[in-house]
C-alpha positions in Angstrom: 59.0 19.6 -145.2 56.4 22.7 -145.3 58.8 24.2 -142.3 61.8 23.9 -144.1 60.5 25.0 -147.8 59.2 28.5 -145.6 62.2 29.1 -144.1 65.0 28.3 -146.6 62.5 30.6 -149.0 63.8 31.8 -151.4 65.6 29.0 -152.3 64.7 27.0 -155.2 63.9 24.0 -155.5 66.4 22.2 -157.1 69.0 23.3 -154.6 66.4 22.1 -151.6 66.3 18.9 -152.4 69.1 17.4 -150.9 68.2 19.4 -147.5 64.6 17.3 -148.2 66.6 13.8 -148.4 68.5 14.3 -145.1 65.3 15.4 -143.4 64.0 12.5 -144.1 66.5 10.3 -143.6 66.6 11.6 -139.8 62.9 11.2 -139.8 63.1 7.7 -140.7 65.7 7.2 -138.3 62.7 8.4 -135.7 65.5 11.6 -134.7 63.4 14.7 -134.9 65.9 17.1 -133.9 66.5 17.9 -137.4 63.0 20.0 -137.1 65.0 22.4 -135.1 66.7 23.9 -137.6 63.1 24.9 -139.6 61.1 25.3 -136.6 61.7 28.5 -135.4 62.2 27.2 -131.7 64.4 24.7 -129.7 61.5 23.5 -127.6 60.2 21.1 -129.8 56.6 19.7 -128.9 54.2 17.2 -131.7 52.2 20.5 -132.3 55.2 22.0 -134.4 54.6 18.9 -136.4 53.1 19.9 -139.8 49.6 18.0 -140.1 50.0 16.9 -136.5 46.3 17.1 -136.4 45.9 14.0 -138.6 49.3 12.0 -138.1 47.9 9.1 -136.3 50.6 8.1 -133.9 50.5 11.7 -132.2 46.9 11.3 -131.9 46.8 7.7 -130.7 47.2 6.1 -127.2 50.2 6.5 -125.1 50.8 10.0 -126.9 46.6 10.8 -126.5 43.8 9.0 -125.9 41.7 10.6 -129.0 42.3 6.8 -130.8 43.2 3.7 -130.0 46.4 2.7 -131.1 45.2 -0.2 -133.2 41.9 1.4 -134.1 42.0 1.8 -138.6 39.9 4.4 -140.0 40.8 7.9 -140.6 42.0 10.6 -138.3 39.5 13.4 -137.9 41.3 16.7 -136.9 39.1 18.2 -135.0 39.1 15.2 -132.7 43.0 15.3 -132.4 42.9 18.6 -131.9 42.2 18.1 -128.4 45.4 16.1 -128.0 47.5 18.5 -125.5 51.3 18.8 -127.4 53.6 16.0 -126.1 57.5 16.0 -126.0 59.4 15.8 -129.4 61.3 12.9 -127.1 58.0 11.5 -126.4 57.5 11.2 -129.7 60.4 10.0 -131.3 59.9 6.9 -128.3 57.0 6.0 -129.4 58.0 6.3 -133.0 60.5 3.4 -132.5 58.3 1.0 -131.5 56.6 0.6 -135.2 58.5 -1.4 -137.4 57.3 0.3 -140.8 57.8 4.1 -140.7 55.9 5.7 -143.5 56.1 9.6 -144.7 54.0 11.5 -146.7 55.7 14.1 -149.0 55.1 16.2 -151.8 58.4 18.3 -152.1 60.7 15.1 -153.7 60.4 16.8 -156.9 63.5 14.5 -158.2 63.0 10.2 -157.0 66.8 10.7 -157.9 67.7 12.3 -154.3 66.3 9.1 -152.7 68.8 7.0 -154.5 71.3 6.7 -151.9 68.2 6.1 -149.3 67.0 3.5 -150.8 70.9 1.5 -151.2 71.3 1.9 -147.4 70.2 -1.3 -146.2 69.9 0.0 -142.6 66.8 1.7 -144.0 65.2 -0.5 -145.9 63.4 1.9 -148.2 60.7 1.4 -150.4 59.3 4.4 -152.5 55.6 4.8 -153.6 55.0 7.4 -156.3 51.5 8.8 -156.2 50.5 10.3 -159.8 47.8 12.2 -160.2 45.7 13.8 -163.6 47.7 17.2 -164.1 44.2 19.0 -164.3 43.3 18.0 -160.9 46.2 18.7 -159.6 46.2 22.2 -161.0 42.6 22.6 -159.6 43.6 21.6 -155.7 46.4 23.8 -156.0 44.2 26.8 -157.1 42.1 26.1 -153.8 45.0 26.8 -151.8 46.8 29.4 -153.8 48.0 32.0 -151.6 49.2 29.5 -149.1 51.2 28.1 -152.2 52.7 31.5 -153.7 55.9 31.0 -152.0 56.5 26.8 -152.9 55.2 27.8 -156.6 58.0 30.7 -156.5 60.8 28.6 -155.6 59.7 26.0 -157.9 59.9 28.6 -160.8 63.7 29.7 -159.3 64.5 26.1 -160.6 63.7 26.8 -164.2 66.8 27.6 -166.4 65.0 29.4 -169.1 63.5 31.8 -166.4 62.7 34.6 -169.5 59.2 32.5 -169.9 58.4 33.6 -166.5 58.9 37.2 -167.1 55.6 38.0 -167.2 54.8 37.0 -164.2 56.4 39.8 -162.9 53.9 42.3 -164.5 51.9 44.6 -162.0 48.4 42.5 -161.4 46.3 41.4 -158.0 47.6 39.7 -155.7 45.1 37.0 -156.4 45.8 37.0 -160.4 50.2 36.7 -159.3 49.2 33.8 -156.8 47.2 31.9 -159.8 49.8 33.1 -162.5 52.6 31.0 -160.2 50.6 28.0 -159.3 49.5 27.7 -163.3 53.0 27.4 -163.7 54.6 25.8 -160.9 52.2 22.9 -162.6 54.5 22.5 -166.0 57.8 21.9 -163.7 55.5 19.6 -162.0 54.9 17.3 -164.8 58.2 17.6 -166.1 59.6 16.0 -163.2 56.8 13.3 -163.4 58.6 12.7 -166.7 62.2 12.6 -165.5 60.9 10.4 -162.5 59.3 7.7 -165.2 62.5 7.9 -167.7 65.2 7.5 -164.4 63.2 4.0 -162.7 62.6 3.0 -166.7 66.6 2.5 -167.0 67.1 1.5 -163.1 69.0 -1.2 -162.1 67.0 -4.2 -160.5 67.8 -3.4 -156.8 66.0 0.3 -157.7 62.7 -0.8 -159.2 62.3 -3.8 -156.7 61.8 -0.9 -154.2 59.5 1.8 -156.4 56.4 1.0 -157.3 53.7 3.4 -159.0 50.3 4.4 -158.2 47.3 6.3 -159.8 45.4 8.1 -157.3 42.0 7.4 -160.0 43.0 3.8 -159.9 43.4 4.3 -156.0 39.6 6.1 -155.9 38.1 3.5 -158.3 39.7 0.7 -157.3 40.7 0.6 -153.4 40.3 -2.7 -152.7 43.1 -3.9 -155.5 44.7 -1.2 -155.3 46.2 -1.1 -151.4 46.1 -4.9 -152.1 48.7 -4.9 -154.2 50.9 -2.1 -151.6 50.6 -4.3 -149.3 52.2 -7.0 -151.8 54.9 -5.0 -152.8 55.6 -3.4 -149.0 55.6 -7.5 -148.1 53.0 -6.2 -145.5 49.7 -8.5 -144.5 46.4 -6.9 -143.7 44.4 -7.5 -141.1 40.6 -8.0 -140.6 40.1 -4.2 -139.6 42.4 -3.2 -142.7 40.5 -5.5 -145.2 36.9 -3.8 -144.0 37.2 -0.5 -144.3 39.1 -1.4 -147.8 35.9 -3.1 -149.1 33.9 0.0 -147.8 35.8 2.2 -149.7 35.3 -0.4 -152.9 31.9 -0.1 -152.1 31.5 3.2 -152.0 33.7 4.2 -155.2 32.1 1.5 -157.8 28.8 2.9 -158.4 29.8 6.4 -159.1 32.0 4.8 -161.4 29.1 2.9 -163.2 27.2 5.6 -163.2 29.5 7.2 -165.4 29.2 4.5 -167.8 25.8 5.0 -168.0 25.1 8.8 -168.6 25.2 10.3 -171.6 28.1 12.5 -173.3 29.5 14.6 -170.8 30.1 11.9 -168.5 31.7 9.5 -171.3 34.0 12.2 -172.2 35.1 12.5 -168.7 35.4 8.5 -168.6 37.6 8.6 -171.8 39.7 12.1 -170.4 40.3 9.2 -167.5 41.9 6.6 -169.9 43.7 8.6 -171.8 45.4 9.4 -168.7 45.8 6.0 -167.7 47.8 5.0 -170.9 50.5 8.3 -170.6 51.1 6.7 -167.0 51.2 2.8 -167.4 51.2 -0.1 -164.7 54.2 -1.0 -163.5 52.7 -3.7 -161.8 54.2 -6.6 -163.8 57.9 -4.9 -164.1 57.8 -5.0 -160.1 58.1 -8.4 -158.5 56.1 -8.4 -155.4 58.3 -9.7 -152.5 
């Protein structure tokens, strides 16, 4: 989707939404000619891939030999690096062999587009929303700011009352415009969060049977239960390797969390900040039957 937003720039991001949703449903499809039209080139190879340096299949065994195809753990890039770039055809081969097809994206601004998606039944789609605390999402978008000027600009395009935005436009740095954008890209950001929470809270029952809702704080606190119940709702079963590395995560993530319990102020304020953001985005966990 990063292709696309860069070459269809200026565009805003309303209007690139439905170009998002027939992207993906080619992708899902495993037919990755569609990239053509972003790429920049006909001769497609994995390396015009965008995170092809951690997407697993491209890095696993037939496509490289960097992992094992059933090996679980994550993909290092600068081990995948190495992989020499394979055929788009390769690739889309291989990628009919799985039976689940998963895709990471952070450019669905509206779960709305996905509706007809999800009622094809020769998909079989099921949508998992990550949420995240605002602040921290603010804060990893600062990090990458300059690469984000452009997504944060068309995200702005989107906003009717564009007059707030005015002084954006004021002579600064380069570096002061890039954080001026991404500060505000963040309120459109949440306001879609909202839409997204009002549209599956009056969904029919063939809609929220496939959406389900996760907290990446619950995610980091609580792994185990957390993919646990993905796997429920994906009607997926782990396996031994899968059920390991989730405990060592658990493992890992519970005594910082403890230790917060335990220090003094600071820390308790930051464990409360946490809960108070836990209630604004509830569980949906009982409102989505598990199939």
């Amino acid at each position: 989707m990063w292709n696309m937003w860069q070459t269809l720039y200026p565009g805003d991001a309303v209007s690139l939404q439905g170009a998002v949703r027939d992207m993906m449903n080619s992708l899902f499809r495993c037919d990755f000619s569609v990239l053509k039209l972003y790429a920049g080139t006909s001769n497609l190879s994995t390396s015009v891939i965008f995170g092809w340096k951690t997407n697993k299949v491209i890095c696993s065994e037939p496509l490289c030999n960097a992992y094992k195809r059933d090996e679980v753990g994550l993909v290092m890039s600068d081990v995948c690096e190495k992989c020499q770039p394979k055929s788009i055809k390769d690739l889309e081969r291989e990628c009919r062999k799985y039976r689940v097809i998963v895709i990471k994206d952070v450019r669905v601004l509206d779960v709305g587009v996905l509706v007809p998606l999800v009622r094809d039944p020769s998909l079989n789609l099921q949508v998992i929303q990550l949420f995240r605390d605002p602040r921290a999402v603010h804060n990893s978008r600062l990090k990458s700011k300059l690469a984000l000027v452009k997504e944060s600009i068309q995200m702005l395009r989107s906003k009717k009352q564009m007059d707030q935005f005015k002084r954006l436009l004021l002579p600064s740095s380069r570096s002061t415009r890039a954080e001026s954008y991404v500060a505000s890209a963040i309120e459109l950001i949440c306001d879609n969060w909202l839409n997204d929470m009002l549209l599956v809270a009056n969904a029919p029952e063939w809609l929220k049977r496939n959406y389900i809702r996760v907290r990446y704080e619950d995610l980091v606190l609580y792994p185990v239960e957390e993919l646990q119940r993905l796997y429920r709702f994906s009607n997926l079963t782990s396996f031994p390797k899968s059920r390991g590395l989730m405990h060592r995560r658990g493992e890992e993530g519970r005594p910082a969390t403890e230790s917060h319990c335990r220090r003094g102020g600071r820390s308790r304020n930051k464990e409360a900040q946490h809960q108070v953001f836990l209630a604004t985005f509830p569980h949906r966990s009982q409102e989505v039957p598990h199939r």
